[in-house]
N, C-alpha and C positions, 0 to 999 in steps of 0.2 A: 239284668243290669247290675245285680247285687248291691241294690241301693233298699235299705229297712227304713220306713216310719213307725214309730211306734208312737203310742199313747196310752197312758195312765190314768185311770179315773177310780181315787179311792175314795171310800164313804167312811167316817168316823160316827159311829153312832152316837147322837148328840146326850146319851149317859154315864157315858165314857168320862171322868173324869180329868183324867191325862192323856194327851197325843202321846198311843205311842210310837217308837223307832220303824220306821217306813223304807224296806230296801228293794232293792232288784237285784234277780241274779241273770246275768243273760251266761248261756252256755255256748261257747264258739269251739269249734275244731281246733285242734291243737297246731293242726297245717299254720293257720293265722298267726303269725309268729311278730310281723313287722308291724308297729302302732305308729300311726301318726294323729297328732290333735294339735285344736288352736285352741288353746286356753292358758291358763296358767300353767308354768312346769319350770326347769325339767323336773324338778322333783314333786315330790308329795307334796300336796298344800293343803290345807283348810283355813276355813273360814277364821279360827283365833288363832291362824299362822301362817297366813299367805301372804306378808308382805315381800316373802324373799323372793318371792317367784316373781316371773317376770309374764304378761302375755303376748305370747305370738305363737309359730307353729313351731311343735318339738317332736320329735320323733326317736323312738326305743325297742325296743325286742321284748314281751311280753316278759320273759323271766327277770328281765332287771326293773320292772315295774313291781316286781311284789318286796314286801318288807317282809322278815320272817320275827315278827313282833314276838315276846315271852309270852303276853298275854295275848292271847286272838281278841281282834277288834276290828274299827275301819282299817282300810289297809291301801294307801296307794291313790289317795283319793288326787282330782285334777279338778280345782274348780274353774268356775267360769267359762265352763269349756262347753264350744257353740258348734265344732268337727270333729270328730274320729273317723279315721281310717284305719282298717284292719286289712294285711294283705298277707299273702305267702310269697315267702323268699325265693321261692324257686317260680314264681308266677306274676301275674299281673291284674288276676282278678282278683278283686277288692270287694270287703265289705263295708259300707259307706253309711253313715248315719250323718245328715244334718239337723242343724239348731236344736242338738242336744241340751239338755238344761243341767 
């Protein structure tokens, strides 16, 4: 169906002084070219800068989703976002994630 659940269950060991930075990498086929999501967009947002963005469903081509920032850091980030779609241009099977966080 090419519909993915995932879930995350990390442990911070309670001697840990500071949370640290907590990411995920997912690795998709290059084929996946055409993104769709419902969250905030169309551009890059976060949390101390996402009043510009607007939510509802936006849709891009994965190479105009990356920033090629000086310094490497977050890159591209899309909050509040509850769908992604991932498809190939020349196709119609999709890879589907809901009630992303």
């Amino acid at each position: 169906s090419g519909k993915l659940a995932l879930q995350c269950d990390i442990v911070i060991p309670s001697s840990w002084p500071v949370l640290p930075r907590v990411g995920l990498k997912v690795l998709v086929p290059k084929a996946f070219e055409d993104v769709r999501w419902f969250g905030l967009g169309p551009h890059e947002n976060y949390p101390d800068r996402k009043s510009s963005a607007y939510k509802g469903l936006h849709r891009s081509n994965v190479d105009k989703l990356f920033v090629p920032y000086i310094r490497p850091g977050e890159c591209s980030a899309r909050c509040e976002t509850s769908f992604i779609e991932m498809k190939q241009i020349s196709h119609y099977n999709g890879l589907e994630e809901n009630n992303m966080v």
